[in-house]
matplotlib code that plots the C-alpha trace (Angstrom):
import matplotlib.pyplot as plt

x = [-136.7, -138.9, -139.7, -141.7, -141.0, -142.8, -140.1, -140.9, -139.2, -139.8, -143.3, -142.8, -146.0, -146.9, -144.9, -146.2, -145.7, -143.4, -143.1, -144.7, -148.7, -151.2, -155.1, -155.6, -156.7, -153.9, -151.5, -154.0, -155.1, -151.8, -151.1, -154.2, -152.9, -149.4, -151.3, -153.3, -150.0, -149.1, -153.0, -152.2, -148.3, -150.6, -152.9, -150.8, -148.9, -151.8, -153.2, -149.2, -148.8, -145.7, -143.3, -142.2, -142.6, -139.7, -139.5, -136.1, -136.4, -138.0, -141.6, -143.0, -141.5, -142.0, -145.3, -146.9, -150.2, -150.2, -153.5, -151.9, -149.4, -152.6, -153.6, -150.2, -150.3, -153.7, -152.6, -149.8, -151.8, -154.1, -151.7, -150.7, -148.9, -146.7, -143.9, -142.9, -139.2, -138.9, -135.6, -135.1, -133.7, -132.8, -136.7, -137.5, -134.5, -136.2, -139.9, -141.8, -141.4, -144.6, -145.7, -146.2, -148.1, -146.7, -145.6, -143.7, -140.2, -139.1, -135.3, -133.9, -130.8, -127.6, -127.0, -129.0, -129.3, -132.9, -133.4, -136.8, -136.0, -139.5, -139.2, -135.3, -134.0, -131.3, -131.9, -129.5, -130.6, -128.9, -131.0, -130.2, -129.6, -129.1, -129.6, -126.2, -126.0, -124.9, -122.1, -119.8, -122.3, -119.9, -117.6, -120.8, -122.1, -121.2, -121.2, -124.9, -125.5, -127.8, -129.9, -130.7, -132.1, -129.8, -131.3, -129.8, -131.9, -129.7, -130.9, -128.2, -127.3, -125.0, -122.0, -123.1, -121.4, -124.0, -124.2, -122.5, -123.3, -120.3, -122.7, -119.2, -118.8, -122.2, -121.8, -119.1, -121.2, -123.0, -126.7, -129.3, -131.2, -130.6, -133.1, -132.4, -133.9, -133.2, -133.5, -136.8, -136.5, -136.9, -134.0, -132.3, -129.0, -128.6, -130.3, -133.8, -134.1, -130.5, -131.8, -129.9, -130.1, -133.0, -134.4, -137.9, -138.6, -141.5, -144.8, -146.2, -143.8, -143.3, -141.0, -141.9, -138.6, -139.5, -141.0, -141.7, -143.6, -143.4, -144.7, -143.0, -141.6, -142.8, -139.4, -139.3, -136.6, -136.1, -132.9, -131.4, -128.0, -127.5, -129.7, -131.1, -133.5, -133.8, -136.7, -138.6, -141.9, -142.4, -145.7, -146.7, -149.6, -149.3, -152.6, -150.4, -147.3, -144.8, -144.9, -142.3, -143.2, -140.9, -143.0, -141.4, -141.9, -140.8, -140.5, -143.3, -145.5, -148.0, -148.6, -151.7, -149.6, -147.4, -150.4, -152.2, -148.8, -148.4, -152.0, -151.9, -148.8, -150.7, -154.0, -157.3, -156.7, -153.0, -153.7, -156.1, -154.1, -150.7, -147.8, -147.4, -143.8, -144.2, -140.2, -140.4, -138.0, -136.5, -136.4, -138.0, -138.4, -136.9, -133.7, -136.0, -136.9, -140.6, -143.1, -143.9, -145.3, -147.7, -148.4, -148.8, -151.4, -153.5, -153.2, -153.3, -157.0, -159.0, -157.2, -154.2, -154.2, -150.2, -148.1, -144.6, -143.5, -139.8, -138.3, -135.5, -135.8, -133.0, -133.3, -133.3, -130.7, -128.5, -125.3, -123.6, -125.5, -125.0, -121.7, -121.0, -124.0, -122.1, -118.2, -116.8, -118.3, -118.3, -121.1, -119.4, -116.3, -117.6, -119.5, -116.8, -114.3, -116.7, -117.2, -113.6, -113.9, -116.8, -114.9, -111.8, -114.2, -112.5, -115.8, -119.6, -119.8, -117.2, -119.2, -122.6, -121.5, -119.5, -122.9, -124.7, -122.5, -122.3, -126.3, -126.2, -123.1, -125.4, -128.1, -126.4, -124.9, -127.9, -130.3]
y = [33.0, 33.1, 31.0, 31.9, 29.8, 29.9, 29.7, 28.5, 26.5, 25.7, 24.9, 22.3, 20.2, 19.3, 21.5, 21.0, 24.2, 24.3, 26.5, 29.3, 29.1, 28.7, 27.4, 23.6, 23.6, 26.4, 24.2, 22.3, 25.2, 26.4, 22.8, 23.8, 27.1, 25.9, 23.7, 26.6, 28.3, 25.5, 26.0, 29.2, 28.5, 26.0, 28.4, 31.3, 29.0, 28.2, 31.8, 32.5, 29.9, 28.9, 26.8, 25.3, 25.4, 24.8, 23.5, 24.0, 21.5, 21.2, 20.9, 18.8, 17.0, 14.0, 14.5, 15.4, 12.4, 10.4, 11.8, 15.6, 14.1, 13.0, 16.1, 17.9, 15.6, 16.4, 19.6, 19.0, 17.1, 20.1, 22.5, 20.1, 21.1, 22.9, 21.0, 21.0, 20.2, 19.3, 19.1, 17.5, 19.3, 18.7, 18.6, 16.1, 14.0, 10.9, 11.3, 8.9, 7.3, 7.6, 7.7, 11.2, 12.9, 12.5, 16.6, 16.0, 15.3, 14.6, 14.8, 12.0, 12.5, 13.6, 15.9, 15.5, 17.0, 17.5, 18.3, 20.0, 20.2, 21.3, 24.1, 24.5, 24.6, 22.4, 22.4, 21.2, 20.2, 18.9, 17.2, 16.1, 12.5, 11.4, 14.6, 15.9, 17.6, 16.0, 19.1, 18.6, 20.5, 22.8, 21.2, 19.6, 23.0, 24.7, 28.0, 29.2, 29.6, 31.9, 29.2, 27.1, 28.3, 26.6, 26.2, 25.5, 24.3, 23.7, 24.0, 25.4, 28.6, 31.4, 32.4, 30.1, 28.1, 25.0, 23.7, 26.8, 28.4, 29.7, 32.4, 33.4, 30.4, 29.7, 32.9, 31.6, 29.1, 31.0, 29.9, 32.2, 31.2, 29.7, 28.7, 28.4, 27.2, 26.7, 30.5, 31.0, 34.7, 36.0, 37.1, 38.0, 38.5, 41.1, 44.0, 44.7, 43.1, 41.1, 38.5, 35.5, 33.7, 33.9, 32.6, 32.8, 32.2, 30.3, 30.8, 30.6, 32.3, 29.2, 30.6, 33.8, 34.8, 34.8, 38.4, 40.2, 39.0, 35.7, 34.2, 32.9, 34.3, 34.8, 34.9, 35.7, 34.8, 36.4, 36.0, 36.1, 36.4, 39.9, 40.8, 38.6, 39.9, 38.5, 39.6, 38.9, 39.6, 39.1, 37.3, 37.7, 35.4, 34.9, 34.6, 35.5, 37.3, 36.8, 39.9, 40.7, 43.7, 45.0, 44.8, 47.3, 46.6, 47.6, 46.1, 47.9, 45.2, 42.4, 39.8, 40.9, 44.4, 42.4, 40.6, 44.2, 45.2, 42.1, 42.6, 46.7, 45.4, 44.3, 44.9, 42.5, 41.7, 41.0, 38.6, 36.3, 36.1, 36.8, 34.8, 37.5, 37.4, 39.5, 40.6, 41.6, 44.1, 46.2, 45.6, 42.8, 42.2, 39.0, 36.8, 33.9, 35.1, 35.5, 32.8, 33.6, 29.9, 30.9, 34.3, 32.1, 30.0, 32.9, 34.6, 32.3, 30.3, 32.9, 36.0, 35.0, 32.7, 32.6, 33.6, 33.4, 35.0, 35.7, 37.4, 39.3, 41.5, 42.3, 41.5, 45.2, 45.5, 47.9, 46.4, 49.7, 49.3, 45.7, 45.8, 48.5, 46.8, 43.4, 45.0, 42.0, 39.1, 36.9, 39.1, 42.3, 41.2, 39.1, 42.3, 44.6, 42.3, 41.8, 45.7, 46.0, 43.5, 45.2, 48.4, 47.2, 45.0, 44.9, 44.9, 45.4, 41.7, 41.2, 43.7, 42.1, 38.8, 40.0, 41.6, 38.7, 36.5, 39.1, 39.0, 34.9, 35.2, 37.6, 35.7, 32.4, 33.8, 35.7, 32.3]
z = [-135.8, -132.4, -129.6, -126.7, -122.9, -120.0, -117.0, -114.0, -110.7, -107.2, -107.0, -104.4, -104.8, -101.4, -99.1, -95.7, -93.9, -90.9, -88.2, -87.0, -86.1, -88.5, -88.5, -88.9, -92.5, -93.5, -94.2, -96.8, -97.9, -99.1, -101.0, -103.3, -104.1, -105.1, -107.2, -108.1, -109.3, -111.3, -113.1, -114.0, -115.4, -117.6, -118.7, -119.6, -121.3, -123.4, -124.0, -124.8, -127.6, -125.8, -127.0, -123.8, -120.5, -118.5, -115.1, -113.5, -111.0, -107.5, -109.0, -106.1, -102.3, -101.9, -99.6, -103.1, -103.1, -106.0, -106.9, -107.0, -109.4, -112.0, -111.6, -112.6, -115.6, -116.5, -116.8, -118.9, -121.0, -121.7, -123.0, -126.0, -128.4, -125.8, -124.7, -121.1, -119.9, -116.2, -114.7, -111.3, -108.3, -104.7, -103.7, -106.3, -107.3, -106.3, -108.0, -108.3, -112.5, -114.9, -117.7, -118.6, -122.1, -125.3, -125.1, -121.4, -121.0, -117.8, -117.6, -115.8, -113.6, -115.3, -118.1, -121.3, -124.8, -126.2, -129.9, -131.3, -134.8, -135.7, -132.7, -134.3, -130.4, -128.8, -124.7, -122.4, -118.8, -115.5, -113.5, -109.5, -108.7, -105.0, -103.6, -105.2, -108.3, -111.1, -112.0, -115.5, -118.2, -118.9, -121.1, -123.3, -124.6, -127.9, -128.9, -129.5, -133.8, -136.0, -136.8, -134.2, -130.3, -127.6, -123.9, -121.0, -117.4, -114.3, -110.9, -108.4, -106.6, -108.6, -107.2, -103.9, -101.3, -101.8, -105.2, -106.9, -110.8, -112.0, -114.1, -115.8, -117.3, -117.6, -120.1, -122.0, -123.3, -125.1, -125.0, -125.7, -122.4, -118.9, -117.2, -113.7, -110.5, -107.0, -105.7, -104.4, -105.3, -109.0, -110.1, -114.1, -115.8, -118.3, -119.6, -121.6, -124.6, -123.8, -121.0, -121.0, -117.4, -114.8, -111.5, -111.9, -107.9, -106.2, -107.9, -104.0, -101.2, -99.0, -95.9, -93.8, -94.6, -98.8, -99.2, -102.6, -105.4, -106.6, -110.0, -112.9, -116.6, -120.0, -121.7, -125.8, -127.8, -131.5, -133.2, -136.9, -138.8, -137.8, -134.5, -131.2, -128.9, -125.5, -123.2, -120.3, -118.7, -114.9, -113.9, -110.5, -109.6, -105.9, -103.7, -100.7, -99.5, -96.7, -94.8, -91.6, -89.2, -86.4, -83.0, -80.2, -77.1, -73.6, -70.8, -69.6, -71.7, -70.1, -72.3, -73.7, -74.5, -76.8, -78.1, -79.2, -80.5, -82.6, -84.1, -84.7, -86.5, -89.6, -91.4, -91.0, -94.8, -93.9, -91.2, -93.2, -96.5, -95.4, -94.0, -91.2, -89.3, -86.3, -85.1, -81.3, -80.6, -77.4, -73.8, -71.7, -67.7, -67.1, -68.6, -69.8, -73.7, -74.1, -74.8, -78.1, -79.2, -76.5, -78.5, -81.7, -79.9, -78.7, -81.8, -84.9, -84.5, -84.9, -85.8, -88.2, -90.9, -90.9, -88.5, -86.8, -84.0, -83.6, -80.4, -80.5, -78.0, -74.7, -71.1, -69.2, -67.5, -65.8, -65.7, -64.2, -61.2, -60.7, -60.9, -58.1, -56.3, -56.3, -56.7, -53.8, -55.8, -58.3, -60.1, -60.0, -61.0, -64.2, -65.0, -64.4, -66.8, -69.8, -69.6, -70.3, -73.4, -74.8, -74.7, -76.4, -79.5, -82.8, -84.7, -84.0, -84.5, -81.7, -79.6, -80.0, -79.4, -75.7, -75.3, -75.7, -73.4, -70.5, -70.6, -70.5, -68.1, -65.2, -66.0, -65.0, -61.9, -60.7, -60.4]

ax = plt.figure().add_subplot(projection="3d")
ax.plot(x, y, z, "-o")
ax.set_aspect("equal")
plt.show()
């Protein structure tokens, strides 16, 4: 017996970019080319002969138009006789209800079992209701069988704080596949030929912070009385990445220093196709951090597409000499005291964050 799925989650249909600077039409322009993505899920699905494509929730946001949501069933449509399972998440709990192709199932919230005699394959899948999710599949499962494909779709984070996947019990049930969503990052359990859970990540990296490749999975399942074969193919089919460079800077730097920095930081290409995440990092003149929403502005209309400034850079100081400069006051004395707790810091975390508050603490009593 063999079945071949096309795995994909966290599209989010309509994301409307947030922070950083971008041009005015970028944010429009990266709504098409999640849409794109989802085009070219379709398609391979088609060129595949997939079974299924599964959708492991967070599709679309509820800023997706109505008329983006004919198109995603137009598309749908087109792959007939591959059938599509979409499973809700915490993006898209509450979508909109309609009527959807004859070879779409959209999984309403709760947990629900989904027979395909014809495809012999029994899928379970969880879907979100009231941004919470719906947990208690466990106990529903059987044991996987020789002659029959079991699925599983759940949206949540493995081993997590917020909405956790217990992935040993999810083993213990013994399906031959889970398809998960919810990480944005692709990530797989289990060794060639022996796959049995995976995040395929966005299709579209939608944060700065989302670097790597992103696409979706081709997964192949084979199995008989005596052997089962589990694999999995990685499709990357992202237009863009999320890049982050480290910008050093001294406090030597004018503004338009930083601003040459920034753009050295990354290639021509980079800056109009990638999310570019500039890091500032080393020593600055003053206290007051530096204006980089002001950098974004000078930067971004004509130069970058994408990009977010993020500044993490130190006020420079010497706080030796301030403190035998000022060794009768209040200054001095502060100084002199948080020296002596930096010195005696349990930890590096302990020792950053003394760091930090002597710098807020001087800068405080200095204006």
């Amino acid at each position: 017996m063999r079945i071949k799925l096309i795995h994909t989650a966290d599209l989010h249909g309509g994301h409307l970019s947030t922070g950083g600077g971008f041009r005015a039409d970028a944010g429009s322009v990266r709504r098409r080319e999640i849409l794109t993505a989802l085009q070219n899920i379709c398609d391979t699905a088609e060129q595949e002969e997939a079974d299924f494509l599964l959708i492991s929730g967070d599709l679309a946001e509820e800023t997706l138009r109505e008329q983006d949501w004919d198109k995603i069933s137009r598309m749908f449509e087109r792959i007939a006789p591959v059938i599509v399972v979409w499973s809700r998440g915490e993006a898209d709990w509450d979508a909109p209800v309609r009527s959807w192709p004859s070879n779409v199932y959209a999984v309403e919230p709760g947990f629900h079992r989904l027979d395909f005699p014809e495809k012999k394959t029994t899928l379970w899948a969880e879907s979100w209701g009231r941004e919470q999710w719906l947990d208690g599949f466990y106990e529903y499962i059987p044991a996987a069988g020789p002659k029959t494909f079991h699925l599983l779709m759940v949206h949540g984070e493995a081993d997590g704080q917020v909405h956790p996947i217990d992935m040993n019990a999810l083993k213990s049930l013994g399906a031959d596949y889970c398809a998960l969503g919810h990480r944005h990052k692709m990530t797989i359990w289990g060794r060639e030929n022996d796959v049995w859970a995976a995040y395929p990540g966005s299709p579209e990296p939608l944060e700065y912070s989302e670097e790597g490749d992103h696409g979706f999975l081709v997964v192949t399942l084979e199995k008989d009385e005596d052997y089962q074969i589990r694999s999995v193919q990685r499709k990357i089919c992202a237009k863009r990445k999320a890049i982050s460079q480290v910008v050093n800077v001294t406090a030597d730097h004018d503004l338009q220093g930083v601003l040459d920095q920034i753009r050295e930081a990354f290639t021509p290409q980079m800056r109009q196709r990638d999310l570019c995440r500039a890091v500032l990092k080393g020593c600055r003149k003053s206290f007051t951090s530096l204006d980089t929403q002001q950098m974004m502005g000078l930067l971004s209309p004509e130069e970058f597409l994408f990009l977010d400034v993020v500044d993490e850079t130190q006020p420079e100081l010497d706080f030796d000499k301030l403190r035998e400069a000022n060794a009768e006051n209040l200054l001095g004395k502060y100084i002199a005291a948080m020296q002596l707790q930096i010195q005696a810091a349990g930890s590096e975390k302990e020792r950053k964050t003394l760091e930090a508050a002597l710098a807020a603490g001087v800068e405080v009593l200095m204006n």
